[in-house]
PDB file as gemmi writes it, atoms N, CA and C in Angstrom:
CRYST1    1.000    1.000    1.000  90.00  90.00  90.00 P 1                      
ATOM      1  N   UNK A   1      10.647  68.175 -27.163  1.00  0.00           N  
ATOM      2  CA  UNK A   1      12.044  68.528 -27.046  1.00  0.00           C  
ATOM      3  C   UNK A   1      12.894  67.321 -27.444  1.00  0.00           C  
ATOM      4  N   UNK A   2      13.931  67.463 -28.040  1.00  0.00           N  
ATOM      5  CA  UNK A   2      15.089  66.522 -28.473  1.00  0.00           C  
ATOM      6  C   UNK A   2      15.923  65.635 -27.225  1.00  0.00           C  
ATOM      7  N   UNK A   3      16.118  64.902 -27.253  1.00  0.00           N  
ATOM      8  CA  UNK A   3      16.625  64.222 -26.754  1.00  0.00           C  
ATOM      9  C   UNK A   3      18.325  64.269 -26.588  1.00  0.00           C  
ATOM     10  N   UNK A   4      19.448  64.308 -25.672  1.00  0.00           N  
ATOM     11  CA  UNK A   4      20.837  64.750 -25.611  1.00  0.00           C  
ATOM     12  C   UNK A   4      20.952  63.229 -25.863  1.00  0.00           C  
ATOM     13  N   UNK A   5      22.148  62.439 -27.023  1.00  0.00           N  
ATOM     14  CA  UNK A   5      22.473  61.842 -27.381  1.00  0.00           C  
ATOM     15  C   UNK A   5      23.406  61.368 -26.195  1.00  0.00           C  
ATOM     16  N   UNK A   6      22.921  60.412 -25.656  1.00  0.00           N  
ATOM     17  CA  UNK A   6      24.288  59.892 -24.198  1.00  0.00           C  
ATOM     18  C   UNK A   6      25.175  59.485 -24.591  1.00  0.00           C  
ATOM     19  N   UNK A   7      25.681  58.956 -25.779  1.00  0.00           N  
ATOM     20  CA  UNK A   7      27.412  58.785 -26.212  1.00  0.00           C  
ATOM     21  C   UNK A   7      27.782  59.851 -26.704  1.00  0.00           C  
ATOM     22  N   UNK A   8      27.137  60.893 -27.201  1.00  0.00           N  
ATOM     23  CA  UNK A   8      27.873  61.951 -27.777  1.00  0.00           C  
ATOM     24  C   UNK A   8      27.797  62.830 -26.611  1.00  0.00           C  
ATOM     25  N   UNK A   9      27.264  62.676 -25.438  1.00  0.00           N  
ATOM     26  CA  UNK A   9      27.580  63.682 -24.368  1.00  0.00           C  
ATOM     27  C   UNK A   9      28.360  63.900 -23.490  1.00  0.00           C  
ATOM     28  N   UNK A  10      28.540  62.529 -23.208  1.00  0.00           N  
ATOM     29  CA  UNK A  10      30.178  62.278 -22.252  1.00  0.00           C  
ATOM     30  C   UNK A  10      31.191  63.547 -22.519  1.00  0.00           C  
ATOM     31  N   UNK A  11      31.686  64.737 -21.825  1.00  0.00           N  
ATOM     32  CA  UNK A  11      32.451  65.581 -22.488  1.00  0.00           C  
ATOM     33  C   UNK A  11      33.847  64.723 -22.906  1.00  0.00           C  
ATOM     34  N   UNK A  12      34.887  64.059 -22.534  1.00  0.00           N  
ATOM     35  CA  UNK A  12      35.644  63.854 -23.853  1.00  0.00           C  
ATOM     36  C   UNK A  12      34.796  63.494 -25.326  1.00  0.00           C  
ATOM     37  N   UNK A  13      33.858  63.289 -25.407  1.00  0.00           N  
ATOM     38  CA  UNK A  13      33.312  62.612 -26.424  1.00  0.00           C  
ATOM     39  C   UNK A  13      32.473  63.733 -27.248  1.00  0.00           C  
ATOM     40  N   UNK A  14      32.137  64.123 -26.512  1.00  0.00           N  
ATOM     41  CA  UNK A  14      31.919  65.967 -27.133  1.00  0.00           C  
ATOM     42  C   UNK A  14      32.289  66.664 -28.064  1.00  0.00           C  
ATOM     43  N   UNK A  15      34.183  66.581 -26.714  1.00  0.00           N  
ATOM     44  CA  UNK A  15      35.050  67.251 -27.396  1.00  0.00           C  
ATOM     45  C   UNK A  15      35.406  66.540 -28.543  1.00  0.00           C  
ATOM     46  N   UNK A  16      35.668  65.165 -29.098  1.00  0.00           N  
ATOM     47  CA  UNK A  16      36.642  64.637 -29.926  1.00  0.00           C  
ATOM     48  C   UNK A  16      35.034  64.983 -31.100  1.00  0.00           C  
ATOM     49  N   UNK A  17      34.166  64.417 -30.539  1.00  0.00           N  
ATOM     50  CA  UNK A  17      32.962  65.191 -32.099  1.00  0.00           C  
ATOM     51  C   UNK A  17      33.113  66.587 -32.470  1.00  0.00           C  
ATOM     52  N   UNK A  18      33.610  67.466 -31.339  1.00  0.00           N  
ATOM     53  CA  UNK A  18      33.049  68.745 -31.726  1.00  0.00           C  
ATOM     54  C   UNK A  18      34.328  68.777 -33.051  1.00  0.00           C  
ATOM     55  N   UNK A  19      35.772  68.395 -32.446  1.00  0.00           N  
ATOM     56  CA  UNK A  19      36.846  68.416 -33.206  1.00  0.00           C  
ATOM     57  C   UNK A  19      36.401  67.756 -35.111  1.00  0.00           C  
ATOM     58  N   UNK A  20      35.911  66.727 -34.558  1.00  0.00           N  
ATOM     59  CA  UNK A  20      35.820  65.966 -36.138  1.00  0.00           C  
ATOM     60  C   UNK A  20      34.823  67.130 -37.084  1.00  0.00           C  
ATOM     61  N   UNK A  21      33.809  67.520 -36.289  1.00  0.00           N  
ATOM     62  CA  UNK A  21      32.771  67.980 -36.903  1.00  0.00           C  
ATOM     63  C   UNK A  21      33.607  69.957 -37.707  1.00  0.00           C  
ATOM     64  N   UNK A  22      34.958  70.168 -36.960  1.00  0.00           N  
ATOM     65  CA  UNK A  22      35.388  71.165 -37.562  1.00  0.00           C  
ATOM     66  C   UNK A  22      35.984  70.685 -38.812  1.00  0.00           C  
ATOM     67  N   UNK A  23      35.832  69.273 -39.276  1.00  0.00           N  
ATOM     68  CA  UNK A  23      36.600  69.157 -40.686  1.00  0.00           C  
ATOM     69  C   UNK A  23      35.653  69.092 -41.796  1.00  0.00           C  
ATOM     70  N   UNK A  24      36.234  69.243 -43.113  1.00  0.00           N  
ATOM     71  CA  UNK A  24      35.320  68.394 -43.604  1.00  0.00           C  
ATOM     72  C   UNK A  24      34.973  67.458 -43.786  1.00  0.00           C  
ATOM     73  N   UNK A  25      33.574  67.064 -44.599  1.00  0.00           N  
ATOM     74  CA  UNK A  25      32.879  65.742 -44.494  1.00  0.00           C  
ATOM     75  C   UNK A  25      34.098  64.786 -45.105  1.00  0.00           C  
ATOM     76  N   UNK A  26      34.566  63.627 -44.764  1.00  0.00           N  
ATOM     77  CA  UNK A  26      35.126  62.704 -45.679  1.00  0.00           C  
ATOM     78  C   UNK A  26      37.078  62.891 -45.076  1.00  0.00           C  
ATOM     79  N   UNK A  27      37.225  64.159 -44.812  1.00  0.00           N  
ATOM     80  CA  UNK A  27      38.280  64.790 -43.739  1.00  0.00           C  
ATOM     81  C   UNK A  27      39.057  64.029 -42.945  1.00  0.00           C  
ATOM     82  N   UNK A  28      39.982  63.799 -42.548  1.00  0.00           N  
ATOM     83  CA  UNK A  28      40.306  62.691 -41.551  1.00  0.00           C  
ATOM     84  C   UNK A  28      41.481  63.474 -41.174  1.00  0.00           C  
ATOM     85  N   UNK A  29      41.772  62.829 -39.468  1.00  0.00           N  
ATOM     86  CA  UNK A  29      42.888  63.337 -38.711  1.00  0.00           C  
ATOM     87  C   UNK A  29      43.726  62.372 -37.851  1.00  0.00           C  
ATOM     88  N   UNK A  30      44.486  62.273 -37.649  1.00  0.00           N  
ATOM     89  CA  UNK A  30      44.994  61.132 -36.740  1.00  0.00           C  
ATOM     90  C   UNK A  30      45.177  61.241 -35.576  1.00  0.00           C  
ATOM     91  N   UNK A  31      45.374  60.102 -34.860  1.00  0.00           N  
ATOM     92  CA  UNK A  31      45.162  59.550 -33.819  1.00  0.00           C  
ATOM     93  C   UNK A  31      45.999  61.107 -32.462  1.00  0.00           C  
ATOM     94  N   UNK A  32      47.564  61.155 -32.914  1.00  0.00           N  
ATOM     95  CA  UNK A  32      48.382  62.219 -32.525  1.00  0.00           C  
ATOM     96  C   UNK A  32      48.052  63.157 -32.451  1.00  0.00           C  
ATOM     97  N   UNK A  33      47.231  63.503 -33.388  1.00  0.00           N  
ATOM     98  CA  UNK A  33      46.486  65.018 -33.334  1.00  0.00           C  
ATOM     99  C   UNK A  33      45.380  65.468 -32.327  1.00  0.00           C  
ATOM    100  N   UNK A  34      44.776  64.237 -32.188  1.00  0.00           N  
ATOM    101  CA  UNK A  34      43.552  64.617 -31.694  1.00  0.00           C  
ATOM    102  C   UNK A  34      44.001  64.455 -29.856  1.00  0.00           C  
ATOM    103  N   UNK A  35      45.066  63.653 -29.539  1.00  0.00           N  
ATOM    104  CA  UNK A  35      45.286  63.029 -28.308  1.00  0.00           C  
ATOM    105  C   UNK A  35      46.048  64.857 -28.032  1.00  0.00           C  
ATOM    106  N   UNK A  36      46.879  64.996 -28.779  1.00  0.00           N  
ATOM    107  CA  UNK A  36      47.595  66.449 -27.975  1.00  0.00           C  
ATOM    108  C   UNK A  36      46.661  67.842 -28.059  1.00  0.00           C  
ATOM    109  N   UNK A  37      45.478  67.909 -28.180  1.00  0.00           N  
ATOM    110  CA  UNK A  37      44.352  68.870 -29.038  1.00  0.00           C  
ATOM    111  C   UNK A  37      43.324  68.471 -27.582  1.00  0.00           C  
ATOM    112  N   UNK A  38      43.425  67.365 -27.057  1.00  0.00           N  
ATOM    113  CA  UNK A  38      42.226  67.201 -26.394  1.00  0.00           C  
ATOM    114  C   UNK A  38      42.613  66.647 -25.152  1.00  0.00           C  
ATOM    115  N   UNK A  39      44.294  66.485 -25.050  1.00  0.00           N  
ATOM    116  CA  UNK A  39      44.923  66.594 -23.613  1.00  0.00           C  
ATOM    117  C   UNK A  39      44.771  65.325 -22.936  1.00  0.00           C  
ATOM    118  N   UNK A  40      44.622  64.252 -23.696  1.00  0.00           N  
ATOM    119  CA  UNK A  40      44.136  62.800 -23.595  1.00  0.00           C  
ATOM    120  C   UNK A  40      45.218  62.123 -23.546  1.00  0.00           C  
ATOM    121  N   UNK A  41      45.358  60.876 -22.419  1.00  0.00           N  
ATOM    122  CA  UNK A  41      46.517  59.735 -22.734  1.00  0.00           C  
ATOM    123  C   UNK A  41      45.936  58.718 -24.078  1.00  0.00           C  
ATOM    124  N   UNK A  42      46.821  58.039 -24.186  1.00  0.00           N  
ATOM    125  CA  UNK A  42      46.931  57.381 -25.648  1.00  0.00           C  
ATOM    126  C   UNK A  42      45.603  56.054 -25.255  1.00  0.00           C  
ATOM    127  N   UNK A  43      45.316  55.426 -24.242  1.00  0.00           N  
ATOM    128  CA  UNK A  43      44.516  54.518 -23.736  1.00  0.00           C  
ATOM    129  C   UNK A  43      43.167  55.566 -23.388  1.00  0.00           C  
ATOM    130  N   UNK A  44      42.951  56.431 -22.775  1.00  0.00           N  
ATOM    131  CA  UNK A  44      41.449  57.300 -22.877  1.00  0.00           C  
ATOM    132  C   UNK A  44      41.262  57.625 -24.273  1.00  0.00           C  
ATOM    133  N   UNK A  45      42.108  57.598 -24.952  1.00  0.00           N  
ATOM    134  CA  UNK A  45      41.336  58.313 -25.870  1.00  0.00           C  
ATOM    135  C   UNK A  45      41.060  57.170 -27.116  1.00  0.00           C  
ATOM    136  N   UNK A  46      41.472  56.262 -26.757  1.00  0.00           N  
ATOM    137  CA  UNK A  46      41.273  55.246 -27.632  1.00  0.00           C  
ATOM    138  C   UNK A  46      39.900  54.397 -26.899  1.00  0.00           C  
ATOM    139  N   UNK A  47      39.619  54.154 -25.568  1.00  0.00           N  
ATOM    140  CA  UNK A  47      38.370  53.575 -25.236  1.00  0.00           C  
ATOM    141  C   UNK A  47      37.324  54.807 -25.650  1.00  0.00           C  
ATOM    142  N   UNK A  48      37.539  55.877 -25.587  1.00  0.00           N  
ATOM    143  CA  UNK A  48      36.265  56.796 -25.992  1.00  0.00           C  
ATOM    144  C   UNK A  48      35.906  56.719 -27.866  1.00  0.00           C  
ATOM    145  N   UNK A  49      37.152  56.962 -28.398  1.00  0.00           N  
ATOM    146  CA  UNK A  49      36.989  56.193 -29.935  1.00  0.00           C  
ATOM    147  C   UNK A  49      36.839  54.684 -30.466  1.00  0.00           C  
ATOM    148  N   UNK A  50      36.472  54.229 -29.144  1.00  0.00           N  
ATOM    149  CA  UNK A  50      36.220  52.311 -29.535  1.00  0.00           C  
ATOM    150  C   UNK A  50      34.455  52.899 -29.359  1.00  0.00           C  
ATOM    151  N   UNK A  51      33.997  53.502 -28.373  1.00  0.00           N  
ATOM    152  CA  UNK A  51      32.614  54.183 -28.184  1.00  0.00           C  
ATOM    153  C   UNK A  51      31.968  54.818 -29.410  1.00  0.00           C  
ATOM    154  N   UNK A  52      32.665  55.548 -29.944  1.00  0.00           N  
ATOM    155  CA  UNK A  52      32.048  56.210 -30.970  1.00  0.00           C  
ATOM    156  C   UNK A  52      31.943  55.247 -32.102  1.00  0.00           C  
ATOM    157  N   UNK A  53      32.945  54.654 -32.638  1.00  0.00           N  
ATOM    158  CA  UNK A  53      32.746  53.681 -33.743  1.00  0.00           C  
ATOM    159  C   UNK A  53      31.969  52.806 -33.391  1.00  0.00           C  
ATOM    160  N   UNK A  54      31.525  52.049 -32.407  1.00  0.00           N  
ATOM    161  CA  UNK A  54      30.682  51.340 -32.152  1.00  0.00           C  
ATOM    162  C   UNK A  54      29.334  51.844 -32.079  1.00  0.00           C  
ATOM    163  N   UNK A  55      29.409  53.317 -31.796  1.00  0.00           N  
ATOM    164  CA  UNK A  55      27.742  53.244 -32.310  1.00  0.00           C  
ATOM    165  C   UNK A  55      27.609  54.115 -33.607  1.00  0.00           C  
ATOM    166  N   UNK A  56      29.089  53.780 -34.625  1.00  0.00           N  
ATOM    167  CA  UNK A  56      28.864  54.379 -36.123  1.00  0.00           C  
ATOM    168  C   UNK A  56      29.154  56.045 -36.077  1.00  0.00           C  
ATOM    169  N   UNK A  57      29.508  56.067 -35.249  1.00  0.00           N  
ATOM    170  CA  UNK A  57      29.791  58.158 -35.476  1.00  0.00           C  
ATOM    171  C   UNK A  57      31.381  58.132 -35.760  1.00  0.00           C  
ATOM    172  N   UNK A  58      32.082  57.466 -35.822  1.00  0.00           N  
ATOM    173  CA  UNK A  58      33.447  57.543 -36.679  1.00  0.00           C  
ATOM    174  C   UNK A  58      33.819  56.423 -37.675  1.00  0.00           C  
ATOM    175  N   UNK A  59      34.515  56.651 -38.052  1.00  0.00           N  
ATOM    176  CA  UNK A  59      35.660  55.616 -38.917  1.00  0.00           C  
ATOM    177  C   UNK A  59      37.166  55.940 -38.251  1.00  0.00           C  
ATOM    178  N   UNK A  60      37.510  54.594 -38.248  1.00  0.00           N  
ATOM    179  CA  UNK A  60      38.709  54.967 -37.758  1.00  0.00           C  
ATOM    180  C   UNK A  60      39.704  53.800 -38.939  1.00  0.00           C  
ATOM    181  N   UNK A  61      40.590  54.803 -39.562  1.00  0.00           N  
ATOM    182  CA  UNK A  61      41.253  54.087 -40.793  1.00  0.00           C  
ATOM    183  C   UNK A  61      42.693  54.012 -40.135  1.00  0.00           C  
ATOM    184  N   UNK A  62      43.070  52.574 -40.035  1.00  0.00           N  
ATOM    185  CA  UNK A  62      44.487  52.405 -39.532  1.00  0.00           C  
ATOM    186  C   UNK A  62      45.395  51.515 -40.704  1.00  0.00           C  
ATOM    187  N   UNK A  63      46.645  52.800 -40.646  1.00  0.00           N  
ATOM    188  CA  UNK A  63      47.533  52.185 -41.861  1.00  0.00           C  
ATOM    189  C   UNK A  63      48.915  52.538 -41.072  1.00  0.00           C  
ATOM    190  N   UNK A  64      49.908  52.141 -42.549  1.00  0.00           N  
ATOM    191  CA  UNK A  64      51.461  52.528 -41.832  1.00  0.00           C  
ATOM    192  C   UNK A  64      51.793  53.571 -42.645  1.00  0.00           C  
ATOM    193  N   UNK A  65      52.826  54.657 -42.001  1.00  0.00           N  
ATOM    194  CA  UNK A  65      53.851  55.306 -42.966  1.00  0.00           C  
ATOM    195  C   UNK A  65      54.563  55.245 -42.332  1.00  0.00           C  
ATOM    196  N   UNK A  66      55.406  54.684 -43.705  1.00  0.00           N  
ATOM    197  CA  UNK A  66      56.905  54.336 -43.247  1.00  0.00           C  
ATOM    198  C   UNK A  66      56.515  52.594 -42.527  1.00  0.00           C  
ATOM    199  N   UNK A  67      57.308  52.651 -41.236  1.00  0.00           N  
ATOM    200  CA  UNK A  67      57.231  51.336 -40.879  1.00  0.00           C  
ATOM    201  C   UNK A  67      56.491  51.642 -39.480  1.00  0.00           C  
ATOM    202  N   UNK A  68      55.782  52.874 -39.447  1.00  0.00           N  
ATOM    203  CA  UNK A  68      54.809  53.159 -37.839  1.00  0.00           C  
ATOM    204  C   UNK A  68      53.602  52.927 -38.069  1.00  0.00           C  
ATOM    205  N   UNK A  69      52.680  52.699 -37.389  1.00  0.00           N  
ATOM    206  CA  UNK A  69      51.537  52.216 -38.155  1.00  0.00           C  
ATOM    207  C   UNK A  69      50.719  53.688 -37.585  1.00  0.00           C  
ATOM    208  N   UNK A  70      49.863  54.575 -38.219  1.00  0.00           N  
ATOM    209  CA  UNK A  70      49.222  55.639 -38.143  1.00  0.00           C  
ATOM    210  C   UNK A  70      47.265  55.195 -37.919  1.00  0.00           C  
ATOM    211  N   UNK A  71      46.791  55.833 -36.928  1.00  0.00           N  
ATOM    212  CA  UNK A  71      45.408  56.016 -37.513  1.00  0.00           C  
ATOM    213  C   UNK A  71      44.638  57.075 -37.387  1.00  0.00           C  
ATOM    214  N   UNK A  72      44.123  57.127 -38.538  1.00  0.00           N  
ATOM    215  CA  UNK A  72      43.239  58.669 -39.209  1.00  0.00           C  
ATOM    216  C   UNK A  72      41.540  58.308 -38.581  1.00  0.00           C  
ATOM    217  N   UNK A  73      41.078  59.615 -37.918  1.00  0.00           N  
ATOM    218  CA  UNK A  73      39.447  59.225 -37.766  1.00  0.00           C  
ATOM    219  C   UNK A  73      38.776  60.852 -38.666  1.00  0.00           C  
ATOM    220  N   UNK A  74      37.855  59.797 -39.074  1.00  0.00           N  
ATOM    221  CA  UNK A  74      36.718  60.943 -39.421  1.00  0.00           C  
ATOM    222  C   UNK A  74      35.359  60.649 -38.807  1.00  0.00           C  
ATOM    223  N   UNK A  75      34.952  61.542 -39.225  1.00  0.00           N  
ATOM    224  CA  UNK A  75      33.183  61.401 -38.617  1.00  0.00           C  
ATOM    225  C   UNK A  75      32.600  61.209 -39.696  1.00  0.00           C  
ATOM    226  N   UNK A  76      31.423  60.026 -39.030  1.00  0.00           N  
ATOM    227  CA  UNK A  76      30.820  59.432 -40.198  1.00  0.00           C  
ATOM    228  C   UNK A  76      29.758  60.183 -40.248  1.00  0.00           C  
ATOM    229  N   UNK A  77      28.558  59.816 -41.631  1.00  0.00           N  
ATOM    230  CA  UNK A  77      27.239  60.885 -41.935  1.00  0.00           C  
ATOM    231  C   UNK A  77      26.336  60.874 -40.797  1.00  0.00           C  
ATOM    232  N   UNK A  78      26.650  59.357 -40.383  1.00  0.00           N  
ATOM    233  CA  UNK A  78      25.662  59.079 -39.294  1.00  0.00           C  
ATOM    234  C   UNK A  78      26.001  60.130 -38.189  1.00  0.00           C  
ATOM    235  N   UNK A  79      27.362  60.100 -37.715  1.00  0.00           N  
ATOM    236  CA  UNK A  79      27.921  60.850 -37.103  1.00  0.00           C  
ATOM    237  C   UNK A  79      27.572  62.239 -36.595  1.00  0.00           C  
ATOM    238  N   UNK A  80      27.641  62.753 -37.969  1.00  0.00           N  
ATOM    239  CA  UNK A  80      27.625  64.507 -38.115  1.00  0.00           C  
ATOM    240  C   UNK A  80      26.384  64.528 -37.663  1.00  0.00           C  
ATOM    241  N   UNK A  81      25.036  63.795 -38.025  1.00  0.00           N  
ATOM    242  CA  UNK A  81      23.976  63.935 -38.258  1.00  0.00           C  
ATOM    243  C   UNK A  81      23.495  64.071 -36.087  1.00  0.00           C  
ATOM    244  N   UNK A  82      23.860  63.075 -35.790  1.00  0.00           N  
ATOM    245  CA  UNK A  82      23.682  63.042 -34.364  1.00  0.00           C  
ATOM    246  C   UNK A  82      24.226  64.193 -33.481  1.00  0.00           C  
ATOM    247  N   UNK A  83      25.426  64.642 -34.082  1.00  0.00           N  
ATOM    248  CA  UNK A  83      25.980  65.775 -33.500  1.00  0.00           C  
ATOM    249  C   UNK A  83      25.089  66.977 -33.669  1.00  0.00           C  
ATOM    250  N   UNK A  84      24.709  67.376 -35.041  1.00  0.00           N  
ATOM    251  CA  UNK A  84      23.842  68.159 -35.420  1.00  0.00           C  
ATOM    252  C   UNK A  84      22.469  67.901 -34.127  1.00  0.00           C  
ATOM    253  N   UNK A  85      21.903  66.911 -34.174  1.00  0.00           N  
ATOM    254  CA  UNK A  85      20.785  66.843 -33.348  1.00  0.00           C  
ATOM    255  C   UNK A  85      21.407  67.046 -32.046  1.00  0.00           C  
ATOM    256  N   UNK A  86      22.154  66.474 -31.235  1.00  0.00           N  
ATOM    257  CA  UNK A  86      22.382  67.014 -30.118  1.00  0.00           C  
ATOM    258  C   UNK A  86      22.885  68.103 -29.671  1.00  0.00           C  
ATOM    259  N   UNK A  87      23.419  68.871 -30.444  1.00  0.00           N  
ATOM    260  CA  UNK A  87      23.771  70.440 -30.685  1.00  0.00           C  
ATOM    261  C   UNK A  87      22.191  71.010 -30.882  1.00  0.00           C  
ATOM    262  N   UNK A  88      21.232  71.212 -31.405  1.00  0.00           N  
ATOM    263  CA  UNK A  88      19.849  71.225 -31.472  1.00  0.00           C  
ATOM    264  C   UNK A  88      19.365  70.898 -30.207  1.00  0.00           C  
ATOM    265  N   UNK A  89      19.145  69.946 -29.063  1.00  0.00           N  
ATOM    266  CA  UNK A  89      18.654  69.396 -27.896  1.00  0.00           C  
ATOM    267  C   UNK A  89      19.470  70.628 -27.052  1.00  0.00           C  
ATOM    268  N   UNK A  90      20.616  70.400 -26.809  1.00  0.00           N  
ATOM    269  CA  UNK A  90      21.274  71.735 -26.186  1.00  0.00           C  
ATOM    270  C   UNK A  90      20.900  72.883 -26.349  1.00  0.00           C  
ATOM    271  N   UNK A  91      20.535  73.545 -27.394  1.00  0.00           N  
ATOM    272  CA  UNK A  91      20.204  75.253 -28.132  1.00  0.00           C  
ATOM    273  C   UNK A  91      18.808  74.993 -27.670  1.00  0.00           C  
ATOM    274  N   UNK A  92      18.207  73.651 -27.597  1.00  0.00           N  
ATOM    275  CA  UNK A  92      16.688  73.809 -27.127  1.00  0.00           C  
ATOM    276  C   UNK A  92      16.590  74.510 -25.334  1.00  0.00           C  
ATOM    277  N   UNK A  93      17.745  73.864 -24.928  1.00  0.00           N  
ATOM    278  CA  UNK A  93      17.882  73.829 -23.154  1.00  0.00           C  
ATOM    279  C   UNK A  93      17.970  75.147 -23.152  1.00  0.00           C  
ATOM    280  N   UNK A  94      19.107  75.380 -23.293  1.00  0.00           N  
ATOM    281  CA  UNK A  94      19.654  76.950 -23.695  1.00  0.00           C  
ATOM    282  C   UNK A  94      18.373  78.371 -24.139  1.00  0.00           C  
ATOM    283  N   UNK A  95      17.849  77.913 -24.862  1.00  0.00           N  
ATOM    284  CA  UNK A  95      17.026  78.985 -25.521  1.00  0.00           C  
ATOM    285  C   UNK A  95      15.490  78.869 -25.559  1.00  0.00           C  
ATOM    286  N   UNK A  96      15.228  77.579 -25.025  1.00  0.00           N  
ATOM    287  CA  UNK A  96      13.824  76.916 -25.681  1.00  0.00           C  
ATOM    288  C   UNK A  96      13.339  76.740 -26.919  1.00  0.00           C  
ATOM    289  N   UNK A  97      11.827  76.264 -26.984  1.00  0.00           N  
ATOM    290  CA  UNK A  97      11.791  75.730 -28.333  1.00  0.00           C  
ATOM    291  C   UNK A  97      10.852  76.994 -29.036  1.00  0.00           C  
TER     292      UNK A  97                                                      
END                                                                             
């Protein structure tokens, strides 16, 4: 049986993969979007996305428009790929093998 990925299981962390994983590959969304989508203050949801980039399941691209500074995350290959497997470990619990 598969193993449940412990950073991708934390449910905020779930949720903000399950979100990335509805885009496409290469896709990106920002920071605003994801905080009012997932009901998060601006500090949780930024220590749970310091988590994920650190173990490579996002990118997080920070720029300005205009004179505000914006940042866009996507999910990286590594990313998707872990989600995929721990979505798999779950359907195993769920259904068996």
């Amino acid at each position: 049986m598969k193993d449940l990925d412990p950073v991708i299981h934390q449910p905020v962390r779930l949720g903000l993969m399950a979100s990335l994983m509805s885009l496409a590959p290469k896709e990106k969304v920002d920071f605003t979007h994801l905080r009012e989508v997932l009901k998060l203050t601006d500090g949780n949801l930024g220590a749970h996305l310091l988590k994920l980039e650190e173990a490579g399941y996002i990118q997080v691209d920070k720029t300005f428009v205009g004179r505000k500074p914006k940042s866009f995350i996507s999910a990286t290959s590594k990313g998707r790929a872990a989600f995929e497997e721990h979505v798999e470990a779950l359907e195993e619990i769920l259904y068996g093998s």
